[in-house]
N, C-alpha and C positions, 0 to 999 in steps of 0.2 A: 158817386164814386163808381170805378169799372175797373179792373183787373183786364188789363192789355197786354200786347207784345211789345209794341213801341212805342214811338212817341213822337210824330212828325205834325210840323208846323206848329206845335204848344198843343197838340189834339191828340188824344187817343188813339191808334191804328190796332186794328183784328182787335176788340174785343172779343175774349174769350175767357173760360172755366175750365177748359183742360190744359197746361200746359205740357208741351213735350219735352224732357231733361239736356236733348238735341241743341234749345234755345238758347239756354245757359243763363236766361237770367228773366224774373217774373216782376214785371209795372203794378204798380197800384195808382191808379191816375184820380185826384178829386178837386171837384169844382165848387166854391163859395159864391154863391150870385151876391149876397152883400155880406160885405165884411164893414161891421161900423167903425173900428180902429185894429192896429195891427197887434197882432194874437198868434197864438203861436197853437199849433193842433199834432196829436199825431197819428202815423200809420205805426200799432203794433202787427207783427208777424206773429202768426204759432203754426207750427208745425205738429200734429196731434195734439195738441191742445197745449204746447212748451212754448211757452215765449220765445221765439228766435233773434228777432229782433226789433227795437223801438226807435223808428224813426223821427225826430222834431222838423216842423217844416214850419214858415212865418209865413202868415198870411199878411195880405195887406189893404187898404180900402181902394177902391168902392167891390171890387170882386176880385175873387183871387182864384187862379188852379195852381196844382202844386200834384208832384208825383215822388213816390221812393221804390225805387228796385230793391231785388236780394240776387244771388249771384247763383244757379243752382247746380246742386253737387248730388250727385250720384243716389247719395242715402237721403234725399230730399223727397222723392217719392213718397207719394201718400196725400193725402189730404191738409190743409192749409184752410188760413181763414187772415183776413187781414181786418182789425177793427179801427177803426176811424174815430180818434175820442181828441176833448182839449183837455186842457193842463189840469183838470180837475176831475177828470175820469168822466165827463157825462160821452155819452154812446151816441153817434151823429150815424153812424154805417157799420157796415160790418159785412165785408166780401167773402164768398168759400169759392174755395178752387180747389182743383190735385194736380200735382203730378205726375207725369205717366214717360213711360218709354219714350 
């Protein structure tokens, strides 16, 4: 998993840890090299440590990527972490980033 700015050709573009609030909006890009059936996983958001938002995304066989944005807003600044779990909460990744002017 990588926390990026875009998202060109199904790939990750500027991986980075700082973003700038300028952007308007923060990638969480993850890749499954095998997926044995389709399964469904998510990106949660926190923003200091609050839940902001829980994304579902379907994986599918034989490998799967899959990405979820948030849109960012002014008072978003600060520190961030995006954790990468499936439907039963086990912990695969967990990305930190901030935001910044």
């Amino acid at each position: 998993s990588v926390t990026c700015e875009d998202i060109r050709k199904n790939e990750p573009y500027h991986p980075t840890i700082v973003f700038s609030i300028r952007l308007r909006e923060a990638i969480c890009f993850t890749r499954f090299a095998k997926v044995p059936e389709s399964t469904d996983v998510y990106h949660q958001w926190y923003h200091r440590d609050t839940l902001n938002a829980r994304i579902r995304l379907t994986l599918h066989p034989p490998g799967w990527s899959a990405y979820s944005t948030i849109q960012l807003r002014e008072f978003d600044k600060g520190p961030w972490r995006v954790e990468v779990t499936d439907m039963k909460g086990h912990l695969f990744d967990v990305l930190r980033f901030s935001i910044t002017e």
